[in-house]
C-alpha positions in Angstrom: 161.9 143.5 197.9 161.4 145.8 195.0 162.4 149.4 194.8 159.4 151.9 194.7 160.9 153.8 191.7 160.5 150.7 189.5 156.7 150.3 188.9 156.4 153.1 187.0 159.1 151.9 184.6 156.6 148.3 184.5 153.6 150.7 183.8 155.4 152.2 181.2 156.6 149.6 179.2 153.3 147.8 179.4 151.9 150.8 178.1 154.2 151.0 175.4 153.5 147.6 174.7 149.7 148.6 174.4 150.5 151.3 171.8 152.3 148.9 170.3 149.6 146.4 169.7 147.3 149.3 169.1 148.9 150.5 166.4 149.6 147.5 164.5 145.9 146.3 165.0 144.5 150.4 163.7 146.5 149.8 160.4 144.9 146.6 159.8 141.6 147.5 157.9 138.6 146.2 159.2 136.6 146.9 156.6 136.2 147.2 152.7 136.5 151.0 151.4 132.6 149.9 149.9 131.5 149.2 152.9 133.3 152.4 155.1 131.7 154.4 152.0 128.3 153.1 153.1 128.7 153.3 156.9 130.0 156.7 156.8 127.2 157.5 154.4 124.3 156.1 156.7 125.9 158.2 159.6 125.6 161.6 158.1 122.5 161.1 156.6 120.9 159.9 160.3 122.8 162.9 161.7 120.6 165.1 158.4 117.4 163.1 159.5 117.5 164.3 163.1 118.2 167.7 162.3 115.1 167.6 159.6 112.9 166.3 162.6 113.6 168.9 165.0 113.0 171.6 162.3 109.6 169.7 161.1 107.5 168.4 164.0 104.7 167.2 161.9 107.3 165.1 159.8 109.1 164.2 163.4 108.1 160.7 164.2 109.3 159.3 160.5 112.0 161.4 160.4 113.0 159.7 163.7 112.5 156.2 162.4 114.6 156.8 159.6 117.5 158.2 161.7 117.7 155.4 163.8 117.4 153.0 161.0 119.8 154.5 159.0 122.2 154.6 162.3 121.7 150.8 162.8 122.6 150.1 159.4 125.8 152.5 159.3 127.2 150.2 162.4 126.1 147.3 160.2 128.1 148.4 157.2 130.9 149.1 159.7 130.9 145.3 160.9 130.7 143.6 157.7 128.3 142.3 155.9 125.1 144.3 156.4 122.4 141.4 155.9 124.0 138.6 157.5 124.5 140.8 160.8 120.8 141.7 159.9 119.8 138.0 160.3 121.9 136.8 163.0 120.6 139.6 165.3 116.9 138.8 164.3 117.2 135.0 164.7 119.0 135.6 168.2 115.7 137.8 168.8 113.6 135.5 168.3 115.2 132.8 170.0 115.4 134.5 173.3 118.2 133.2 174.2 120.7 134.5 176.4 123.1 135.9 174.5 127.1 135.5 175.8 128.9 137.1 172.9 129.3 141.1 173.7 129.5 142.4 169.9 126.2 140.0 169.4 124.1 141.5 172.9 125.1 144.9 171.5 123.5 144.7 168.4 120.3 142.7 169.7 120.0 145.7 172.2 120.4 148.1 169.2 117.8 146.4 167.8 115.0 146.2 170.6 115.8 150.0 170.8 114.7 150.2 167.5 111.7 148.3 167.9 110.6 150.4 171.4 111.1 153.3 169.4 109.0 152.7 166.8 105.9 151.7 169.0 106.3 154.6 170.9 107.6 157.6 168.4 103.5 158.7 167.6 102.9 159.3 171.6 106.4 160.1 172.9 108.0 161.9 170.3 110.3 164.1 172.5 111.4 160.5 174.2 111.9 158.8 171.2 114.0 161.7 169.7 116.3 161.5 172.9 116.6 157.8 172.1 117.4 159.0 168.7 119.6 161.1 169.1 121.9 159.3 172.0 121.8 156.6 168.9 122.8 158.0 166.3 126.0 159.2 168.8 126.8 155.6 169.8 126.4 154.6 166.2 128.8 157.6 165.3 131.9 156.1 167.7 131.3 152.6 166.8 131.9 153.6 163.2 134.5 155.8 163.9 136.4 153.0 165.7 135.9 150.3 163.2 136.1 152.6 160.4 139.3 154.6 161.7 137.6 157.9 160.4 136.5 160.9 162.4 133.2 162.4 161.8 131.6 165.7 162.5 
């Protein structure tokens, strides 16, 4: 029978064990300094792009567009290889497959957000900068996490 006093000397080490691993896998670089360059890069300037569109409403609904493009293609950078995730995630699209890996059904969701937003920026512009906006904050922590660099 085991002593109450000893699970939290098991959670402990396997938490310790998790740091471990943790650290070990944040010095490995994921990416290129080129490509962190270009990810952080597109962040700020979709973070600039959503600011712009809430201080010009006629410019709003391109402004928008922009920001979430630019967003999409920061977390691109971030992954690797900008145009070849580009192409995977628009074959997958047009497959309509079901899609198993989670990085992949990320990115094809990123993606169809992208698409709904640009139908519907002209008629629901306050909607579609919500969309915007909660985007460019997702894209922001995925960069930050692959990147290992904190952002504004």
């Amino acid at each position: 029978m085991k002593k109450q006093n000893e699970a939290p000397g098991l959670i402990t080490c396997a938490y310790e064990r998790e740091q471990h691993e943790y650290k070990k896998w944040k010095n490995m670089s994921m990416i290129d300094d080129y490509r962190k360059g270009w990810a952080l890069r597109y962040l700020r300037e979709a973070k600039a792009e959503l600011i712009a569109a809430q201080k010009t409403p006629y410019m709003a609904p391109s402004l928008i567009l922009e920001a979430m493009k630019k967003a999409q293609a920061a977390i691109y950078f971030s992954l690797g290889d900008p145009s070849s995730i580009e192409t995977i995630v628009r074959q997958t699209l047009h497959t309509k497959r079901r899609v198993e890996d989670p990085v992949l059904k990320c990115l094809v969701e990123i993606e169809r957000t992208v698409q709904e937003v640009t139908r519907t920026v002209e008629s629901e512009r306050e909607k579609a900068f919500n969309q915007a906006n909660d985007f460019v904050r997702i894209a922001k922590e995925i960069v930050e996490l692959c990147t290992d660099e904190r952002t504004d």
